[in-house]
N, C-alpha and C positions, 0 to 999 in steps of 0.2 A: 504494500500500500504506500501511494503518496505522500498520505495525511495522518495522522495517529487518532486517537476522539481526544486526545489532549491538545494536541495541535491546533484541533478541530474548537476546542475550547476558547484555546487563546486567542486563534487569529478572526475566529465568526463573529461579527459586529451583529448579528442580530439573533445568533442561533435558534433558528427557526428549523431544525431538525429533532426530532424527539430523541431519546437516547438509543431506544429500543431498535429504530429505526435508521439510525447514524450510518453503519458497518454498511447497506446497501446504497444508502445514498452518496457517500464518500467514494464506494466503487464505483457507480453512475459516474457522478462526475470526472474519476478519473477518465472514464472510456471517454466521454464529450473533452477532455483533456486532449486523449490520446489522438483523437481525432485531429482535434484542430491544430495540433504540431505534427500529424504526420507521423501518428507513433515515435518520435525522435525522443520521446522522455523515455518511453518502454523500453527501446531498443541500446540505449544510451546505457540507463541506467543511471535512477536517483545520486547515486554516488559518484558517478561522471561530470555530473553537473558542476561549475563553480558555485559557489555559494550565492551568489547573485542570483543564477537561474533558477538555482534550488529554492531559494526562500521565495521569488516570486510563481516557481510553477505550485507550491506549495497555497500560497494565498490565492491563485487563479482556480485549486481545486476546491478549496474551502467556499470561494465566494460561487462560483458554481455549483455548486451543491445548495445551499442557500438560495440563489437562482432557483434553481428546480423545485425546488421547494414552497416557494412562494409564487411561482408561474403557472408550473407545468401546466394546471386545471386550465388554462386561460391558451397556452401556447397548442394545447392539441385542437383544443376547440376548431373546428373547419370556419367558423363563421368570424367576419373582422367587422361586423358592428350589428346592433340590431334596434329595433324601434319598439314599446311599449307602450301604448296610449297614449304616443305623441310624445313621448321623451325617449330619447336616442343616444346610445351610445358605438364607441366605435374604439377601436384597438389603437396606438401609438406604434404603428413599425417603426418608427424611425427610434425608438429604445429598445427596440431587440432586433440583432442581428443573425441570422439563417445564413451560418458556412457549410456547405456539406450535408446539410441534415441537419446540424447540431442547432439549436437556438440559445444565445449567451447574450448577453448586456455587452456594447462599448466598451467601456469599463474594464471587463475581463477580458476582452482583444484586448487589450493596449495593455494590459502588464504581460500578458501571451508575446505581444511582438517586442517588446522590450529583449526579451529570449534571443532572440532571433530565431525561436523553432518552428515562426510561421510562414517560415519566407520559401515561397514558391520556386523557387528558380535553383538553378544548379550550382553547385558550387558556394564558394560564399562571396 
């Protein structure tokens, strides 16, 4: 694992995961991790990492998890807005970003590319 549920303590500003429920969602978010760096953390390996990369893949799995936790209900949903008696609502894509399949916040790219493990192109 990425993350420890002590990790998972220190670094979650809102921990909106139940405890019981922690060990599946920390795995989640890794794979949405793994994803969007290309499995380069899997394949690398935690300890490969400088400390830099580590500490920020670390806080992109925790806030990710977090994410899915307070979304998901909202992100599978098919439908991006709807109408009620004449009051309407409608979804904000532009605060959640769809790489891949994965759905994550801004926020989590940008400590993700900080890494440099989302960079598309060959080479460095």
């Amino acid at each position: 694992m990425y993350v420890s549920a002590e990790e998972y303590a220190a670094l979650s500003r809102v921990h909106a995961i139940p405890e019981e429920q922690l060990d599946q969602a920390l795995e989640d978010a890794e794979r949405d991790i793994d994803s969007l760096t290309f499995c380069r953390v899997r394949a690398m390996g935690m300890d490969a990492l400088t400390d830099f990369r580590r500490e920020l893949v670390k806080l992109a799995v925790v806030r990710q998890a977090d994410f899915r936790a307070q979304y998901s209900e909202l992100l599978e949903n098919p439908l991006s807005s709807y109408s009620i008696n004449g009051v309407s609502m409608s979804w904000d894509k532009g605060a959640v970003q769809c790489v891949d399949g994965v759905y994550t916040a801004p926020p989590i790219m940008a400590l993700l590319r900080q890494t440099g493990l989302t960079y598309r192109g060959v080479g460095r």
